[in-house]
DONUKE-776663 format. One record per residue (C-alpha): x, y, z; residue in three letters; residue number from 1. Coordinates in Angstrom, 3 decimals. Layout:
BEGIN
xx, yy, zz, code, pos
X, Y, Z, Ala, NUM $
...
***
This chain:
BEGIN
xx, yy, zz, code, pos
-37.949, 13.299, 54.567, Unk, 1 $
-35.142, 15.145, 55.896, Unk, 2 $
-32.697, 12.778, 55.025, Unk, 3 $
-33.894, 12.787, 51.373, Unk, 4 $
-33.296, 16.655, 51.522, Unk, 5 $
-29.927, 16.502, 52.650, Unk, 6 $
-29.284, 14.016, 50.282, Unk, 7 $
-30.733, 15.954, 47.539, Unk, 8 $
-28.670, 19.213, 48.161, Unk, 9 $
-24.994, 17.318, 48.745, Unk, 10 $
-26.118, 15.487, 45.060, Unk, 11 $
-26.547, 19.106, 44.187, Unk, 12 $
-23.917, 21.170, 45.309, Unk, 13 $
-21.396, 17.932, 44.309, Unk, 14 $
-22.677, 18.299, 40.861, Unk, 15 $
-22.073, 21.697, 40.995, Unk, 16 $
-18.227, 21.772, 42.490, Unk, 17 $
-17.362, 18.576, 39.923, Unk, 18 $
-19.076, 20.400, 36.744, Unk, 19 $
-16.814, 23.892, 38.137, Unk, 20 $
-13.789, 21.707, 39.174, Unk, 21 $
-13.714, 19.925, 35.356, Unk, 22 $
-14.414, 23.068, 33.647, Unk, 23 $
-11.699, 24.674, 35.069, Unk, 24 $
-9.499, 21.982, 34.697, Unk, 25 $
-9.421, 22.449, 30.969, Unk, 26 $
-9.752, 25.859, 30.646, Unk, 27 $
-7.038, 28.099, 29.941, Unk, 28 $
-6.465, 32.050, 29.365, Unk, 29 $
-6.478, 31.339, 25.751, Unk, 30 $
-9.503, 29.459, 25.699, Unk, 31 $
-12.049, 32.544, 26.976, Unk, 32 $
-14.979, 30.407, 24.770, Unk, 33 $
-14.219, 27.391, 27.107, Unk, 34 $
-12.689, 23.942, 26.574, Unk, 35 $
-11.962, 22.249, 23.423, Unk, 36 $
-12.905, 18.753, 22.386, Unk, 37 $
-9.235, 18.850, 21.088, Unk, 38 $
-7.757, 19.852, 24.138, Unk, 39 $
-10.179, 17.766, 26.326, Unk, 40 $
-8.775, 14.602, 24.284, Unk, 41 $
-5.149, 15.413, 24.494, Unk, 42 $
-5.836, 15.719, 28.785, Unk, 43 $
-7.369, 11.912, 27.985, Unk, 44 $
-10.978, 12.673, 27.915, Unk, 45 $
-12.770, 10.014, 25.694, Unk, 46 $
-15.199, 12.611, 23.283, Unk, 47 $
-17.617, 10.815, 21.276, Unk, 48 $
-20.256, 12.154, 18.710, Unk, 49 $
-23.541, 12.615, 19.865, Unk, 50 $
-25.478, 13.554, 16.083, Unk, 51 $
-28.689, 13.434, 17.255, Unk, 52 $
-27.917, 16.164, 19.781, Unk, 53 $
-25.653, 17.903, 17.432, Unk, 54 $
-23.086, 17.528, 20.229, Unk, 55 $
-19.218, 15.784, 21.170, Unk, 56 $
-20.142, 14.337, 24.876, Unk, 57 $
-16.605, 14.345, 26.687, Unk, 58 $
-16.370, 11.957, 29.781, Unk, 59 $
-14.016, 12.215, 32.186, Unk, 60 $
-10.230, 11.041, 32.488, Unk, 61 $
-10.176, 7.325, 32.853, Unk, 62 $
-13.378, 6.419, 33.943, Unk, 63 $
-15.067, 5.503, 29.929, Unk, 64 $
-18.259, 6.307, 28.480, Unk, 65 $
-21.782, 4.763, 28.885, Unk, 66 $
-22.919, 2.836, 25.957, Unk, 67 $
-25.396, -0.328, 25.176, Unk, 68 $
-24.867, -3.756, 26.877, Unk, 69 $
-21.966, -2.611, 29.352, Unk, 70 $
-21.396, -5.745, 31.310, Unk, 71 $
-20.041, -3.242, 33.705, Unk, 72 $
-21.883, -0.408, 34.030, Unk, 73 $
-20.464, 2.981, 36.118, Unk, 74 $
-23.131, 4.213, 38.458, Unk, 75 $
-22.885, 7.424, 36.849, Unk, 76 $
-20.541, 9.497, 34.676, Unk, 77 $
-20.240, 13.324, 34.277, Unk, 78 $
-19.437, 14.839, 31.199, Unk, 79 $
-19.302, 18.348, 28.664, Unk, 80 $
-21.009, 18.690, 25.947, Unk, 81 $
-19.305, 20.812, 22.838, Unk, 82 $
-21.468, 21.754, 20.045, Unk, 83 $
-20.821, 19.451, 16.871, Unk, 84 $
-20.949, 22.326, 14.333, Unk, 85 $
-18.825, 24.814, 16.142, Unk, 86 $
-16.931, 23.274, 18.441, Unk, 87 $
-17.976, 25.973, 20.847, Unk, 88 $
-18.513, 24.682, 24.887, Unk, 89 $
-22.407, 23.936, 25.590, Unk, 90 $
-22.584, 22.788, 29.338, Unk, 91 $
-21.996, 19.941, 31.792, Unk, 92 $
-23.846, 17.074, 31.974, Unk, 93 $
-24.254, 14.235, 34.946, Unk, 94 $
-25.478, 10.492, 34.066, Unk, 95 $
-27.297, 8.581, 37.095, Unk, 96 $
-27.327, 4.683, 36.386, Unk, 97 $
-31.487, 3.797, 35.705, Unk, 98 $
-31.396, 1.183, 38.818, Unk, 99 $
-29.688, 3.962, 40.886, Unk, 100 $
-32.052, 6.747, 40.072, Unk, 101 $
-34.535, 7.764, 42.687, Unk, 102 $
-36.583, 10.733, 40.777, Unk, 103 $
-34.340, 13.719, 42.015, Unk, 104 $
-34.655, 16.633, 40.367, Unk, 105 $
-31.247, 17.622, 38.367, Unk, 106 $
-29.164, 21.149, 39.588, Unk, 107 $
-31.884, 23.638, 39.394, Unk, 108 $
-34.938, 21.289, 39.199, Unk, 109 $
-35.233, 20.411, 35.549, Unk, 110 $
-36.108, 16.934, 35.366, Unk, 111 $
-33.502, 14.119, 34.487, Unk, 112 $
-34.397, 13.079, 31.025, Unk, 113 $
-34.193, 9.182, 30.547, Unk, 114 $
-32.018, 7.709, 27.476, Unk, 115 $
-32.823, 3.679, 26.789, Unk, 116 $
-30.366, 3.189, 24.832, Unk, 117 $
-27.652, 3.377, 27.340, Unk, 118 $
-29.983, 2.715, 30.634, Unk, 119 $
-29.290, 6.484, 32.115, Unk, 120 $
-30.860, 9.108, 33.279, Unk, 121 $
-29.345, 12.879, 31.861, Unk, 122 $
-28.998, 16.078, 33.184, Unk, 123 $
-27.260, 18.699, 31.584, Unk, 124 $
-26.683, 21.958, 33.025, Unk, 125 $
-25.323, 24.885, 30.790, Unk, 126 $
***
């Protein structure tokens, strides 16, 4: 049980320092609202429109984006989510590979939400 605990707060506090670290990263002076799909794209973020959610999800530099029937799945991707309408910066969000998930609760205990579609488990944090 201790193991799972310790486990469950370096998950944590990772997801915290890589949500802070990639905010950061794209933030500038000018920017006081927060990152831009625009400028996340020209740092080579792949951005791609989430309508349902009303939401851009940007993933990470080089590592891709989930989507159905990846022959080669990541075990999990991190990502921002900007607001579709105004272009305005929402929060971070973490995706846990379905085989690879093991019921912990996302940063702050919300529960990871599962999406089929792409075989992930989501938790956003804003």
């Amino acid at each position: 049980m201790a193991v799972f605990s310790a486990r469950r707060y370096v998950v944590t506090a990772l997801f915290a320092v890589v949500g802070l670290a990639l905010f950061a990263s794209v933030a500038t002076p000018a920017q006081a609202q927060g990152p831009t799909r625009e400028n996340l794209q020209a740092h080579g973020w792949s951005c791609v429109e989430f309508a349902p959610a009303n939401r851009w999800s940007c993933f990470n530099p080089g590592v891709g984006r989930p989507f159905p029937g990846n022959p080669d799945p990541a075990p999990s991707y991190n990502f921002l989510g900007i607001d579709l309408t105004t272009g305005e910066f929402l929060y971070t969000g973490h995706l846990v590979r379905q085989d690879l998930y093991r019921g912990q609760p996302c940063a702050g205990g919300d529960p990871y939400v599962f999406r089929a579609l792409i075989g992930y488990y989501e938790c956003v944090r804003g």
